[in-house]
Each structure stands twice: as structure tokens, then as C-alpha cells.
Backbone bond lengths (Angstrom), bond angles and torsions (degrees), N, CA, C in turn:
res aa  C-N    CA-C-N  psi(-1)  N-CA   C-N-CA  omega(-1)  CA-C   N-CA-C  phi
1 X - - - 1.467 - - 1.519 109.26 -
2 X 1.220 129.31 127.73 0.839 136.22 -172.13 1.830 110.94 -96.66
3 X 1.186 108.71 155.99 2.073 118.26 -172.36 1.350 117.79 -136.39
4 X 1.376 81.32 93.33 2.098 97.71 -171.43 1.468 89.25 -55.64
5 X 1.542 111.28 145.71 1.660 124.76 163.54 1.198 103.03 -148.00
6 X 1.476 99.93 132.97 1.317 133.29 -162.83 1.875 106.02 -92.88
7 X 1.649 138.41 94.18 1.139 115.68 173.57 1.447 119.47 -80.58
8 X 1.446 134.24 146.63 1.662 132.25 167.90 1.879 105.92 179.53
9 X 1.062 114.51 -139.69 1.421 118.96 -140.65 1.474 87.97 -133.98
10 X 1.518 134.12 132.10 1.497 115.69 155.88 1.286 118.93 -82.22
11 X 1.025 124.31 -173.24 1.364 120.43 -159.09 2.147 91.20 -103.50
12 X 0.946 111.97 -13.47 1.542 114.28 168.02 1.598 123.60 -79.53
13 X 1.651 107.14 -16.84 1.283 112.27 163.62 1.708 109.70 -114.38
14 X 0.921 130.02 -1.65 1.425 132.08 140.64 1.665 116.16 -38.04
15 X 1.676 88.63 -71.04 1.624 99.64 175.83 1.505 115.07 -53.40
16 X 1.132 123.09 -35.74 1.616 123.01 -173.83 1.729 99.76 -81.16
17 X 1.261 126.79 -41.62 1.303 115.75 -174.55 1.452 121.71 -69.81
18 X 1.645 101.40 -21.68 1.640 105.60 177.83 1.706 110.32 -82.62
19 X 1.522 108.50 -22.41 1.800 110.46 -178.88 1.716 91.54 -72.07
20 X 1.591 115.07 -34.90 1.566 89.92 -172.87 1.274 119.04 -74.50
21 X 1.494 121.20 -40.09 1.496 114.81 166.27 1.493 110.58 -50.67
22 X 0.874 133.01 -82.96 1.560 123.13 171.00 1.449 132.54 -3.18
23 X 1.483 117.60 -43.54 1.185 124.33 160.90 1.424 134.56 -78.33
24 X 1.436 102.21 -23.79 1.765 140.14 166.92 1.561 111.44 -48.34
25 X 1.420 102.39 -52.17 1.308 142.65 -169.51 1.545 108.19 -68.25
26 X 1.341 98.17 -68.52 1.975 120.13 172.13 1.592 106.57 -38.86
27 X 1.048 112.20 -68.84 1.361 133.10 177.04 1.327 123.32 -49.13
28 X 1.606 120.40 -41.31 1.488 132.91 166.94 1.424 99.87 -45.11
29 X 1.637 87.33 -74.61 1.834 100.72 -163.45 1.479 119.20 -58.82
30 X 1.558 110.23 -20.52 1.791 98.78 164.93 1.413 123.27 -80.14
31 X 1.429 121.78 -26.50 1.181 120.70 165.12 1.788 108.99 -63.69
32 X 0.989 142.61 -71.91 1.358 158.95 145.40 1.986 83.95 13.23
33 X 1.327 113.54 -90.47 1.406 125.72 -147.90 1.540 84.45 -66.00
34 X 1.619 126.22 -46.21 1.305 99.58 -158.38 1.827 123.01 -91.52
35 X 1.942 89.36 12.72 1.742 101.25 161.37 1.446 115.30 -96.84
36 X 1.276 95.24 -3.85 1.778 101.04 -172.64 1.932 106.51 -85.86
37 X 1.475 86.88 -36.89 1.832 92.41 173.46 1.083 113.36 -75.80
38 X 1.591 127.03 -33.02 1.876 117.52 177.07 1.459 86.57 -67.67
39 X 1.138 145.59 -56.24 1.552 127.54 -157.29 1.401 98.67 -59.97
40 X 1.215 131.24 -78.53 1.446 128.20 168.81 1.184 123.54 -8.54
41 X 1.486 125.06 -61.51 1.439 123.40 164.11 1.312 120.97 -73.12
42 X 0.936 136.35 4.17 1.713 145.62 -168.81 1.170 98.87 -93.78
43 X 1.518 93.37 -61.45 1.870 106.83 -178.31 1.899 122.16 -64.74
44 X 1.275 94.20 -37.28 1.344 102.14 178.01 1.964 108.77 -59.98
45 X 1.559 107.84 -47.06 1.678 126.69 -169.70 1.776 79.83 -57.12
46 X 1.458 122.15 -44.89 1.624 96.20 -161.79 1.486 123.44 -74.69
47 X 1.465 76.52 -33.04 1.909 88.03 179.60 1.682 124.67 -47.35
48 X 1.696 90.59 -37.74 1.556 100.13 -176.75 1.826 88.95 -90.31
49 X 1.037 159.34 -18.09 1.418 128.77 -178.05 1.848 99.41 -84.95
50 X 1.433 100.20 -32.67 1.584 102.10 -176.61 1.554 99.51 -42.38
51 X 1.576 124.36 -56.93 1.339 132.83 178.74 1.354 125.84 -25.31
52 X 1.564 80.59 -64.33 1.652 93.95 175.63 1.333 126.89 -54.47
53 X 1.007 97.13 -35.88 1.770 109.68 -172.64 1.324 109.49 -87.91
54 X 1.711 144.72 9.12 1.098 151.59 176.89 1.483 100.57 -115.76
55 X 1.104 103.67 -31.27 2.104 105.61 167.03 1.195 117.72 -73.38
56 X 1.448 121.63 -48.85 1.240 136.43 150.74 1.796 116.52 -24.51
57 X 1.233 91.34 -45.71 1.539 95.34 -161.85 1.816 107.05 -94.82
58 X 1.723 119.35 -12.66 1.021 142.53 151.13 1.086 116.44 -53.17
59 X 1.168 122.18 -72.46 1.513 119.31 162.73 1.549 134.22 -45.18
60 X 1.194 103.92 -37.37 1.583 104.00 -171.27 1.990 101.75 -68.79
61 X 1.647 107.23 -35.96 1.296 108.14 176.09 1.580 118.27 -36.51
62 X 1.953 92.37 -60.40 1.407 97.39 -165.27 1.616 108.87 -53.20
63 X 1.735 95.03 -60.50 1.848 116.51 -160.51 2.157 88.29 -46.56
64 X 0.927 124.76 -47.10 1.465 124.26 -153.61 1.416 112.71 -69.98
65 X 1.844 101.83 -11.08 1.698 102.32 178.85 1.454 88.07 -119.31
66 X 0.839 120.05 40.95 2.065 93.98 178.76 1.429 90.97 -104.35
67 X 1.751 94.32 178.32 1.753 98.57 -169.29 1.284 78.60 -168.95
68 X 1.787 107.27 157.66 1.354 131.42 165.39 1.612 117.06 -43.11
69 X 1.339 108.87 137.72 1.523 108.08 166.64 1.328 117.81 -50.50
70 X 1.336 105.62 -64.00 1.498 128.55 -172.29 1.501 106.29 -131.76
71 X 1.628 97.65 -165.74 1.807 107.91 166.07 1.346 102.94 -86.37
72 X 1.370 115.98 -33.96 1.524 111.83 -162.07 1.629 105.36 -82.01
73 X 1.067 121.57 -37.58 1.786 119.83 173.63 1.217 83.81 -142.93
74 X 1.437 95.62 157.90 1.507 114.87 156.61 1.444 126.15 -121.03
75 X 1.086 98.52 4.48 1.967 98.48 155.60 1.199 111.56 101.60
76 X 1.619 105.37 -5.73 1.719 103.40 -145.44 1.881 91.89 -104.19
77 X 1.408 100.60 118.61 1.523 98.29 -167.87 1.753 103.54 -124.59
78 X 1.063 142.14 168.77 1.738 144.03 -171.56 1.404 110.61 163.28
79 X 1.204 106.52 125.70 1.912 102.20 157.91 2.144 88.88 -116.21
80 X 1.494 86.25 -149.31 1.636 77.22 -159.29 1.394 102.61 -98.39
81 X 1.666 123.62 35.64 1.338 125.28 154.10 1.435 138.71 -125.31
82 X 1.745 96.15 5.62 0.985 114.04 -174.91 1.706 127.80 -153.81
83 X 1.411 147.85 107.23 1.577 120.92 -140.04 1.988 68.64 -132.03
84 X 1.854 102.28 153.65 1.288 101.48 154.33 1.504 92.04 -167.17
85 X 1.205 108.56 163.28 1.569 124.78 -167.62 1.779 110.81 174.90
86 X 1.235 98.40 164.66 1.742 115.77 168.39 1.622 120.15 -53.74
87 X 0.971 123.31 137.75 1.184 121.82 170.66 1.772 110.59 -151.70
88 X 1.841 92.19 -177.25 1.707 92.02 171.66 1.587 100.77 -109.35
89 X 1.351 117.14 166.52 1.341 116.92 155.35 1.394 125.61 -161.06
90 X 1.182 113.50 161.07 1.445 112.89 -172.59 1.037 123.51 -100.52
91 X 1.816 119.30 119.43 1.416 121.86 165.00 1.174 113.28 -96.51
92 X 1.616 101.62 -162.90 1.389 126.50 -175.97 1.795 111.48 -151.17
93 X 1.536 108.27 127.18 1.781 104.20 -172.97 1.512 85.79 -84.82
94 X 1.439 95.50 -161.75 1.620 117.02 -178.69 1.545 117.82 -71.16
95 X 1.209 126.91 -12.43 1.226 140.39 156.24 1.644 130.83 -57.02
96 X 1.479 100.02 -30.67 1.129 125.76 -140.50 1.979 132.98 43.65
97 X 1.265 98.99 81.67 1.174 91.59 -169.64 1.512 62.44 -133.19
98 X 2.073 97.65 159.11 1.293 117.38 173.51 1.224 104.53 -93.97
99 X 1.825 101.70 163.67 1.737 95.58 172.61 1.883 80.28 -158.11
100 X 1.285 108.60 155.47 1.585 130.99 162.45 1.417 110.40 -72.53
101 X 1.562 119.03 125.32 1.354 133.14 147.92 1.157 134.71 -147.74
102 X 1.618 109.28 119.26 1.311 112.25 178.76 1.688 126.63 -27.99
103 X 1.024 108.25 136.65 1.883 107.53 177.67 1.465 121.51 -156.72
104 X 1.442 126.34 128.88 1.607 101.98 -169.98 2.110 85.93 -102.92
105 X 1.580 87.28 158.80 1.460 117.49 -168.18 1.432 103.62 -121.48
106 X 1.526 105.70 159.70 1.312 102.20 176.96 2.010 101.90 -158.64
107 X 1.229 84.88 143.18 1.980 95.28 -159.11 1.868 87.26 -116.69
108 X 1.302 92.71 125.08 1.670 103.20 -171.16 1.688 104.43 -147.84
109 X 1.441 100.40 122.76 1.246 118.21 167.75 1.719 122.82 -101.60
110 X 1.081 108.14 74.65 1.796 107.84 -176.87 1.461 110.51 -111.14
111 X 1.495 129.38 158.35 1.108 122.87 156.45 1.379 122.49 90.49
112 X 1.304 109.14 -20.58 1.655 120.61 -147.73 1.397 122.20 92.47
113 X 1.470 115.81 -3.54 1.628 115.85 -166.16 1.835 96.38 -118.09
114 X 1.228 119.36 152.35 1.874 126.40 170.62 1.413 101.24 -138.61
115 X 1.385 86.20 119.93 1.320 117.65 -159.53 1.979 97.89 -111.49
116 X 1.464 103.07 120.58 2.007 92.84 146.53 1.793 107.29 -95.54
117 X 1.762 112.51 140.76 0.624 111.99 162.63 2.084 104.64 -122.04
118 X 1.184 98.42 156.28 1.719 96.68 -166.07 2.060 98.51 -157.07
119 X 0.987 100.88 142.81 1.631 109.63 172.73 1.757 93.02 -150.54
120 X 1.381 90.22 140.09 1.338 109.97 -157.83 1.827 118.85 -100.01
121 X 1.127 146.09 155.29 1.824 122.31 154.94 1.668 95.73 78.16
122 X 1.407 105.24 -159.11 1.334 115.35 -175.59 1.301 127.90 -59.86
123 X 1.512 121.43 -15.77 1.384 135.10 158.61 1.155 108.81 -69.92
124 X 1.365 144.75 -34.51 1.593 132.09 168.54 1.773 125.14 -42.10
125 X 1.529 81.44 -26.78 1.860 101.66 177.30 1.613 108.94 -93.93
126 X 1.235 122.99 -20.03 1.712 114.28 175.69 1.597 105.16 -102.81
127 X 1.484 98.77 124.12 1.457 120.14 -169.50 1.890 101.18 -59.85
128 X 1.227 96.76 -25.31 1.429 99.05 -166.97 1.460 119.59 -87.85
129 X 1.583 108.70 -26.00 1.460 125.04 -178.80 1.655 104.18 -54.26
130 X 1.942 102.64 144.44 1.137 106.97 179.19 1.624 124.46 -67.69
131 X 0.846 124.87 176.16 1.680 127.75 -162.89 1.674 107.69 -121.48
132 X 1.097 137.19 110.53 1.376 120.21 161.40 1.680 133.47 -45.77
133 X 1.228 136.38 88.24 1.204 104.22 -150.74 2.021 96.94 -110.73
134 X 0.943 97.53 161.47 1.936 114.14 -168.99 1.296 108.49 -128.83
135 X 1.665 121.40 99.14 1.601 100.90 151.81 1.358 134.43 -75.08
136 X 1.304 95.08 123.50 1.664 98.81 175.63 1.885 132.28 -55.33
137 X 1.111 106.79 -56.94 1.350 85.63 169.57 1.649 91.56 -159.28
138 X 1.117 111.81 155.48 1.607 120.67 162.57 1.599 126.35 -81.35
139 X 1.509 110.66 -10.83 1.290 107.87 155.17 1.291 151.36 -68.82
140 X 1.902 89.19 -6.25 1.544 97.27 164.57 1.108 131.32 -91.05
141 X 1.419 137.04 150.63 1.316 134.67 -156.67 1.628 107.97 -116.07
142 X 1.548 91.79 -31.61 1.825 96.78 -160.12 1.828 95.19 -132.28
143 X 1.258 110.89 173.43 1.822 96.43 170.53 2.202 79.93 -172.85
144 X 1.100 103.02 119.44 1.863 124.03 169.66 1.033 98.94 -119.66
145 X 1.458 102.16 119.67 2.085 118.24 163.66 1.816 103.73 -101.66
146 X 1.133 99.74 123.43 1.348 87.83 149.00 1.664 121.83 -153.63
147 X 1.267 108.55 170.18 1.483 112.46 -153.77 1.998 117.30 -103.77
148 X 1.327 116.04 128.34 1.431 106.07 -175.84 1.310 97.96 -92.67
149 X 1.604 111.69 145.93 1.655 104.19 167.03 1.892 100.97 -139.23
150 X 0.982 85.15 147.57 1.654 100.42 -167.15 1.624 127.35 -58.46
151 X 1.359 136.59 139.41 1.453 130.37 -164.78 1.271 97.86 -112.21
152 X 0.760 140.62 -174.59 1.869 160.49 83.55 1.450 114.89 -30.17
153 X 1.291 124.74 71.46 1.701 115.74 -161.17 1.211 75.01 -172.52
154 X 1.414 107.56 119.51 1.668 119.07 129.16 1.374 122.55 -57.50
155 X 1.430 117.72 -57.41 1.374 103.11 -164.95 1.687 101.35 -82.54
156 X 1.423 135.77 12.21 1.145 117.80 165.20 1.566 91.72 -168.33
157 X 1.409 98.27 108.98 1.751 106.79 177.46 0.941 140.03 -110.09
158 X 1.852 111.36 12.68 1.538 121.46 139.04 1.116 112.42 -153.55
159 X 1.169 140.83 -151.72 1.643 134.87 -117.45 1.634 100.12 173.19
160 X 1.340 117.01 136.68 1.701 107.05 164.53 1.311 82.30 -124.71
161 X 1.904 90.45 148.25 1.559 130.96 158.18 1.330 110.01 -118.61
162 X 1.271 117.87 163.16 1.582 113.77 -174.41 1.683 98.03 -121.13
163 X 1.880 118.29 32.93 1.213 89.60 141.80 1.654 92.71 -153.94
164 X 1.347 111.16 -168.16 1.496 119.93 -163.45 1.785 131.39 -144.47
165 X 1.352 107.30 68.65 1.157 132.91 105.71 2.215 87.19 -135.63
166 X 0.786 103.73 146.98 1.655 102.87 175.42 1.573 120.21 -81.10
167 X 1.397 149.62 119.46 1.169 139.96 -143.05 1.288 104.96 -71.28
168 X 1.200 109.80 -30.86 1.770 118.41 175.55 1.687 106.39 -72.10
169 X 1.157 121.24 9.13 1.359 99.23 173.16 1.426 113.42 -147.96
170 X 1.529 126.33 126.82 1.398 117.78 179.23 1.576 125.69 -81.39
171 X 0.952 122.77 -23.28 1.675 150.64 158.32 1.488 91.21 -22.02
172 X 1.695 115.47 -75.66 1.291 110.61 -130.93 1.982 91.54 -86.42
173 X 0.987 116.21 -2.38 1.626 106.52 157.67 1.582 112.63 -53.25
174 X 1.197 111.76 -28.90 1.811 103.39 -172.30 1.510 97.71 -88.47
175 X 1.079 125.37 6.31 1.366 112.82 -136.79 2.089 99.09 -135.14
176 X 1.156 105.59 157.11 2.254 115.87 157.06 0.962 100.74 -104.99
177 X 1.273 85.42 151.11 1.828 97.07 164.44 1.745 102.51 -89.74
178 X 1.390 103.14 162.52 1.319 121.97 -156.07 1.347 99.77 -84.45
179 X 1.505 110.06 -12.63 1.920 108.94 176.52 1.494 93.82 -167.46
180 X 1.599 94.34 170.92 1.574 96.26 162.70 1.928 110.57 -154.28
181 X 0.977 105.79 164.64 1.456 104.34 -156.06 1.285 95.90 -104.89
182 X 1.122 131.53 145.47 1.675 121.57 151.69 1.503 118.05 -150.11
183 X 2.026 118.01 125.56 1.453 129.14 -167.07 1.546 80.29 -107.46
184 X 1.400 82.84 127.33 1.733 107.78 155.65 1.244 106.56 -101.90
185 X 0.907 101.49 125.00 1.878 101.55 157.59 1.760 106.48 -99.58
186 X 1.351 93.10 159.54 1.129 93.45 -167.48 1.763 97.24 -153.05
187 X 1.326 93.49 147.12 1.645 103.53 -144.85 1.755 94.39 -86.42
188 X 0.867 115.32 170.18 1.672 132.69 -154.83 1.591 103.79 -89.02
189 X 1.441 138.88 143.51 1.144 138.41 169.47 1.392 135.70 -109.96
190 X 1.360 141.74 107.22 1.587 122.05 -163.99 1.574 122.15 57.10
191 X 1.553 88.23 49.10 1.844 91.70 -171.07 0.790 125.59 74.55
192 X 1.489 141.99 -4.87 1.261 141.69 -173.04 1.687 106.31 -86.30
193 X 1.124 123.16 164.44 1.422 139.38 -172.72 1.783 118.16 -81.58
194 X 1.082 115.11 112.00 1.522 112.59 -178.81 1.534 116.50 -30.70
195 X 1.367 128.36 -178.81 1.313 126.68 178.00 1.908 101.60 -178.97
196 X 1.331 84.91 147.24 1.924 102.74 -171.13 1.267 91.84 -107.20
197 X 1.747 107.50 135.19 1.737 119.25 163.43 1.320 85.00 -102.12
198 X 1.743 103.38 162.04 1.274 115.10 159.28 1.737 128.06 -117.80
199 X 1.146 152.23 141.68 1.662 102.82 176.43 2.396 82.84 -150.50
200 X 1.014 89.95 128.50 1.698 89.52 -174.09 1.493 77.36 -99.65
201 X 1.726 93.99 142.61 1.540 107.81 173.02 1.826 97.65 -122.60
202 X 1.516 112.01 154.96 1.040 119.87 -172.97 1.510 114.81 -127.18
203 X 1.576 114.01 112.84 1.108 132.33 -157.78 1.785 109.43 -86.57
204 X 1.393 105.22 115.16 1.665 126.47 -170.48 1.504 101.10 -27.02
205 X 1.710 103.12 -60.06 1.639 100.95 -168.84 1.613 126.01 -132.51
206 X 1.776 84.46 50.48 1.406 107.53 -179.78 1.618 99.64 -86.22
207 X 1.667 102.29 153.07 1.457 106.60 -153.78 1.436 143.14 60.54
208 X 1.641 115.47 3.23 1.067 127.92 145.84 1.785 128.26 9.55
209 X 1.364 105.13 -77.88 1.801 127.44 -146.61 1.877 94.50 -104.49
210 X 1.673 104.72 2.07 1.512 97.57 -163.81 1.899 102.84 -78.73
């Protein structure tokens, strides 16, 4: 007599093999999503310091060539929301060849927005001429200037004020400050917690007239 046998799967290990893929599965895709969000936030944290550090590096151009108007003022005015003064800067004609021209600039934190505004050449000299103005980035939230001015002190040989010429002093109208400080804040990404850069730039011919 012969005993037909049937080979296959019961339907009780069917059910168990599909709960294990299922959980196989669960487990993939949370690791998956929750390496996909550190990259996301990783990438996002650089983008905004990359920012910073190209504003940073904007600024130091301008602040590092500026110079007094005159003997009698030098133009160079800031409290801690706003800095503007003379400077040099570099273009380019239709050729592209570079060339130097004087231009006064102006670094403004209003609104929530930080703005350079700058007019270049013979418009740097008419109070009235329009201004190019550029927002820098929308990731900033906050923007503090403040100004070092020089002592007679070894053990401490300058000082910040947070504005520029200081009302208490007539001097520093002729005069730069010898540096200037500036905290960005910079607004938070994917839940993460805000954070302040700092970067003091030091001005060629600040302290000049002292």
C-alpha cells in the first residue's frame, strides 16, 4: 500500500514567518529613518555654520580695509545693531579685471533680517545716493556689535562698548576702534537648540589718532 505525502508550509508557520518579516522589516525602517534624520540634521547644523562663517568672512574683508573719512570724523558710526563706515573694495569691469574702490557699507540688524547695505565710487560720498542692500541669511535670529577701544594698561589694553564714537568721548569721532566683535545667533535646526558664533575682527588702522 502505498502513502501519498503531501510537502508545504502550514498555515501556523506561514503566520509565524510573516510576524518575523514584519518585525525584520519594523526594525530596518527605524534604523533607516532614524539615520536619515541624523543626516538631515547634521547636514542642515553645517549649512547654517557654513553661513556663518562666509558672513564672518564678509565682514572681516570690509571692517579690515576701512579707514577714517577725514581727521575731523571718520564716519565710522555703530551701536550694537548696526556698524557703518568707509572702506575699500573690490570690483570687476566688463572684462573682468579687478580694480579698488572706495565704498561706505553698512551692517544692520532690524526686524529679524541682517542686511549689508553698500554704494560704491562717487555715491559712497552722496548722503542721498541709493544703497545696494543684501540680506544675508535668514538663519539669523540675533546680531550684537560691539566695539574695543584702546587703554594705557598692560594688564588690560582695551575695553568693549556697544557703541561707536561713545557719547562720553569726543576723540573717538576722529578715530576706529581697534576691533569689533560680532555674536550671531543663529536659530536652531530639527529641534535642536540655538547657538552663538563669535569672531572679533581687527581693524588695520584702528587706533590711529590715539
Amino acid at each position: 500500500m502505498k502513502i501519498s505525502r503531501r510537502f508545504g508550509f502550514t498555515l501556523v508557520e506561514l503566520l509565524i514567518s510573516a510576524a518575523i518579516v514584519t518585525i525584520l522589516a519594523v526594525t530596518l525602517y527605524g534604523s533607516f529613518q532614524g539615520g536619515l534624520l541624523s543626516y538631515r540634521s547634521i547636514n542642515a547644523s553645517l549649512q547654517r555654520d557654513q553661513t556663518a562663517r562666509l558672513i564672518f568672512k564678509r565682514m572681516a574683508l570690509d571692517l579690515t580695509s576701512s579707514f577714517a573719512y577725514s581727521q575731523e570724523d571718520s564716519y565710522f558710526m555703530g551701536d550694537s545693531r548696526r556698524s557703518s563706515f568707509f572702506t575699500v573694495v573690490k570690483r570687476y569691469d566688463n572684462q573682468g579685471v579687478s580694480f579698488s574702490e572706495i565704498a561706505h557699507v553698512a551692517y544692520e540688524f532690524d526686524s529679524a533680517v541682517f542686511t549689508r547695505a553698500s554704494k560704491a565710487g562717487v555715491d559712497a560720498l552722496l548722503p542721498d545716493a541709493g544703497s545696494i542692500r543684501d540680506e544675508l541669511s535668514t538663519l539669523i535670529k540675533d546680531v550684537r556689535f560691539s566695539y574695543a577701544v584702546a587703554r594705557d594698561s598692560s594688564e588690560r589694553p582695551f575695553i568693549w562698548q556697544e557703541s561707536w564714537p561713545a557719547a562720553s568721548s569726543a576723540s573717538q569721532k576722529h578715530d576706529l576702534p581697534i576691533a569689533i566683535r560680532v555674536d550671531l545667533t543663529l536659530g536652531g535646526v530639527r529641534g535642536q537648540q540655538g547657538s552663538v558664533l563669535t569672531k572679533v575682527i581687527a581693524l588695520a588702522l584702528g587706533g590711529q589718532q590715539r
